[in-house]
C-alpha positions as CSV (number, residue, x, y, z in Angstrom):
1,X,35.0,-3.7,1.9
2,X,31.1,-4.1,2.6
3,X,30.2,-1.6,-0.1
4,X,28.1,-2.5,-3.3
5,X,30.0,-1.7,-6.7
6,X,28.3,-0.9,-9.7
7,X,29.0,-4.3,-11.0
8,X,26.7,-5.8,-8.4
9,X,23.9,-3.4,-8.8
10,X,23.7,-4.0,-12.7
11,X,21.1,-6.8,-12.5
12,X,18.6,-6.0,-9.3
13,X,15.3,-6.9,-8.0
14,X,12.4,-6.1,-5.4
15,X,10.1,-7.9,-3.6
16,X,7.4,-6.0,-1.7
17,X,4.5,-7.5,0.7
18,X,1.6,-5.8,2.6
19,X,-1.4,-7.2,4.3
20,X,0.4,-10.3,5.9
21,X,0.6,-10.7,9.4
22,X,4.2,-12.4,9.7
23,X,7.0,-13.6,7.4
24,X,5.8,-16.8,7.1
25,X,2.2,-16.0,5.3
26,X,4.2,-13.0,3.2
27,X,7.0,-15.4,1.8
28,X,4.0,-17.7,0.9
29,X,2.4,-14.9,-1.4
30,X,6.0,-14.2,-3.0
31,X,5.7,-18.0,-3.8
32,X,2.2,-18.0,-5.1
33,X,2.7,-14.6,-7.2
34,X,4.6,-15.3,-11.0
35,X,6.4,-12.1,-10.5
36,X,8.2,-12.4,-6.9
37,X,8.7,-15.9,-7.6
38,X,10.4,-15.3,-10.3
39,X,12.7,-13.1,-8.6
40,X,13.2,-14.7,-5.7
41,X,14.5,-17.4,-8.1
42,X,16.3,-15.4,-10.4
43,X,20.1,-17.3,-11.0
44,X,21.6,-14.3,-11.6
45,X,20.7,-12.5,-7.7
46,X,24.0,-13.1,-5.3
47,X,23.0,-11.0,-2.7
48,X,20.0,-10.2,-0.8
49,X,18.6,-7.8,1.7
50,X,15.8,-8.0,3.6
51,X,13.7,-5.4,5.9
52,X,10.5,-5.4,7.7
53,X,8.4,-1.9,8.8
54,X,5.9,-2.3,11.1
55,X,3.3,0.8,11.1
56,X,0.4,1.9,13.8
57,X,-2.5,-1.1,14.2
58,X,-1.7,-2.4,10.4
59,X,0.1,-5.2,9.1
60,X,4.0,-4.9,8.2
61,X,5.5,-4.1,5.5
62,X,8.1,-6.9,4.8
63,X,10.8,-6.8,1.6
64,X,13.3,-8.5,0.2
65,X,16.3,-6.6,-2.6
66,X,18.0,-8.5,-4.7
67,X,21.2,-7.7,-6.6
């Protein structure tokens, strides 16, 4: 199958991280910030998918969907 249904995207959830300069350092501001952590512990998320975008001479972009 490997598609999302409906059902799955009902309850969904983003975490978004600029400014740290490897996964590491980025998952520790999800942890330190009420908001991601919340989502990152949310009972209700089954699924996850995670990306990462680097840019010119900056720091990446890392983030983390939740449904």
């Amino acid at each position: 199958s490997g598609g999302m249904s409906k059902s799955d995207l009902r309850t969904w959830g983003e975490n978004i991280s600029y400014g740290h300069y490897n996964v590491i350092y980025a998952h520790e501001g999800f942890m330190n910030s009420k908001g991601h952590r919340d989502n990152l512990l949310q009972p209700a998320y089954k699924n996850a998918i995670v990306g990462l975008e680097y840019s010119s001479n900056k720091s990446p972009y890392f983030t983390i969907n939740f449904y």
